[in-house]
Structures are given as structure tokens and as C-alpha cells.
N, C-alpha and C positions, 0 to 999 in steps of 0.2 A: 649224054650217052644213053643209049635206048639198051634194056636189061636184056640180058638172055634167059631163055626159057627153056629148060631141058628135062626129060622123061628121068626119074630117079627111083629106082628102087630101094625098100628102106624095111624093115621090119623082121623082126622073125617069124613069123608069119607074114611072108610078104605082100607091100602094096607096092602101088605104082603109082607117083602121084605126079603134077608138073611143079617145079620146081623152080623159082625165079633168081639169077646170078646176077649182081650189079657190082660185080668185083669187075669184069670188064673182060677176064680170063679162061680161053677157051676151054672146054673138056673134053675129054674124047671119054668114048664107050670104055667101060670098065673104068673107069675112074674111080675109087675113094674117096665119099664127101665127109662133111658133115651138112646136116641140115637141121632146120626148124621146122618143126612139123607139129600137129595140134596135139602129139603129146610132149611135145621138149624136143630136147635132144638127141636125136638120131645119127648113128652111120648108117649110108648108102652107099648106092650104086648106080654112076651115071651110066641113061641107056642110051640117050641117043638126042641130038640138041633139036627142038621143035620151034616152027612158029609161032612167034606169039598172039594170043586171039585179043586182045584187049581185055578180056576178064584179069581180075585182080584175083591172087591167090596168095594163098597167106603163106606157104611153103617159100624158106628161103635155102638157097646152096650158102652155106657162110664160111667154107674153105675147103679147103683139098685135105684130107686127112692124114692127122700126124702121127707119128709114134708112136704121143704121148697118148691120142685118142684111139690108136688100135690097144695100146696097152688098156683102158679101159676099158672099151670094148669085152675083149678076155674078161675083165675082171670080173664085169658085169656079167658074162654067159658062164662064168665058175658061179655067182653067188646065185643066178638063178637055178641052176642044176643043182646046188644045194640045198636050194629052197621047194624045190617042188614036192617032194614028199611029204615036207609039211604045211602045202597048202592043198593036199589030196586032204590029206585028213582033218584040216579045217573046214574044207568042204560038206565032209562026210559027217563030223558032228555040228557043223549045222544044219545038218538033214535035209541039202540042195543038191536038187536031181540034176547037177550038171558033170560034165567030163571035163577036168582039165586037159588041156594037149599040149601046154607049153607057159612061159614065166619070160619074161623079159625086164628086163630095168633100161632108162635111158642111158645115153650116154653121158650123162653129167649124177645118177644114182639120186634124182629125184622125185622120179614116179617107177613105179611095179607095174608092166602091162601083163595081166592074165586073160591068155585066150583058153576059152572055156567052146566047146562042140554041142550049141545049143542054139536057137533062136532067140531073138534080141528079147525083151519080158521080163517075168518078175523076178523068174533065177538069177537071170544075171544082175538085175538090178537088187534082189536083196542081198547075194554076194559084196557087190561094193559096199554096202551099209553096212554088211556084218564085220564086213573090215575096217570099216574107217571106226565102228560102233569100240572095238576090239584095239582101237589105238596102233595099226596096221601100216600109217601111212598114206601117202595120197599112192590108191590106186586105180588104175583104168579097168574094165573086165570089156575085153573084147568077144565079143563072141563071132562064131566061124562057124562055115556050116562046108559038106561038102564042096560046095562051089569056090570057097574062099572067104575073107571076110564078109560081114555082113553089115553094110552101110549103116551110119547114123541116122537117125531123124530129129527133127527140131524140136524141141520143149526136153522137160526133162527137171530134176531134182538138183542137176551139179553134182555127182557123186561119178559118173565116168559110166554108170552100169546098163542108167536106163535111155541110152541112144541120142542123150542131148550133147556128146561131142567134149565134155571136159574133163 
């Protein structure tokens, strides 16, 4: 059986990524997933089923989403609205010229995405440091710029901050 490939939106800060299904099980537009995506655990939103090109992507659809996964969902966007104010001010006393704009958790509550309204650099990358330095957690710092996210590039520490993707 050849996989299906479909357009999934996913993120609170939204991306748009392709998404590979080898459940076998069609989706229509507006669907509830969950997927795998390079930071864990995500819900989306199917947009629309595409051709597949032969490139491999690491994005998989791994069901239709359940109850118990919107109930998390919820759970995770109460504990990040809870938590934003006190990653304002762990910002602020470690004296990083960045904006938070938003706090997310996966859907499984294993990594903290902070998008931060900065270009990719040393703010964001010494954010992740001061966090993980801080006993924090594994966290991503995405940064966002008007346009929307701001793509990864290669290389990188392994800390999520300085645009090496983990």
C-alpha cells in the first residue's frame, strides 16, 4: 500500500507541514489529527490530501484524534496560559532582549514550545540554555518574526534554541 500524503496544520503558532498516513484511512479537510512532528506530539488539522513527491518526511498522521487527546490538548493550553507570565519574567531577569508571544506544550506534556518575536541568534539560543541550565525541562524556543516562523538551519548545540531543529 503506497502512504498518503496530506497538507496538516499543527502548532500554536501555526505551520503547515506534509504529513505522511500509512493507516490506509482517508481524511477530509478539517479533520483532527494527531501527528509526529520534530517536536513530538502535536494536534492538527488536516488541509487538504496532496501528491506525494517521493521525498521522505519525517511528519507522520498517527490517528484521527480522540477525546482523550482533545482533553489534553485543553489541558496543555490551560497550563501554558498559566505559565506565561512566569516565563515573562524569567526572561526579564535574565536580561534577554526577546518578546514572548506565546507557550505551548505537546500533546503528550514532554517538551514547552516558547515562541519568542526575535530573529533565530544568540537570544534565542541563550534562552534555551538558561532554561535547560535552570532545570526547566526540555525546551524548544522558537522564534517568529512577522512573517511567521522562522525556519531552522543545520548545525546547532542540541538545546532547540540555536536553529539545529531538536
Amino acid at each position: 500500500m503506497t502512504p498518503e500524503m496530506y497538507l496538516v496544520r499543527y502548532g500554536t503558532v501555526p505551520e503547515v507541514a506534509r504529513c505522511r498516513s500509512d493507516s490506509g484511512e482517508p481524511y477530509g479537510r478539517g479533520t483532527a489529527v494527531v501527528v509526529q512532528t520534530h517536536r513530538g506530539l502535536q494536534c492538527g488539522t488536516v488541509l487538504e490530501r496532496v501528491r506525494p513527491t517521493g521525498d521522505e518526511t519525517e511528519f507522520r498522521i498517527l490517528r484521527v484524534a480522540t477525546e482523550a487527546d482533545r482533553t489534553a490538548l485543553e489541558q496543555g493550553r490551560q497550563r501554558a496560559e498559566a505559565e506565561f507570565s512566569r516565563w515573562q519574567e524569567r526572561i526579564a531577569e535574565w536580561n534577554l532582549h526577546l518578546e514572548l508571544i506565546d507557550v505551548e506544550w505537546t500533546l503528550d506534556g514532554a517538551k514547552q514550545i516558547l515562541y519568542v518575536l526575535t530573529e533565530r541568534g544568540p537570544e534565542s539560543t541563550q534562552l534555551a540554555l538558561q532554561a535547560a541550565a535552570a532545570g526547566l525541562g526540555l525546551i524548544e524556543v522558537q522564534p517568529v518574526s512577522a512573517e511567521g516562523v522562522i525556519p531552522t538551519r543545520g548545525g546547532g548545540c542540541g538545546s532547540g534554541g540555536c536553529g539545529c531543529g531538536h
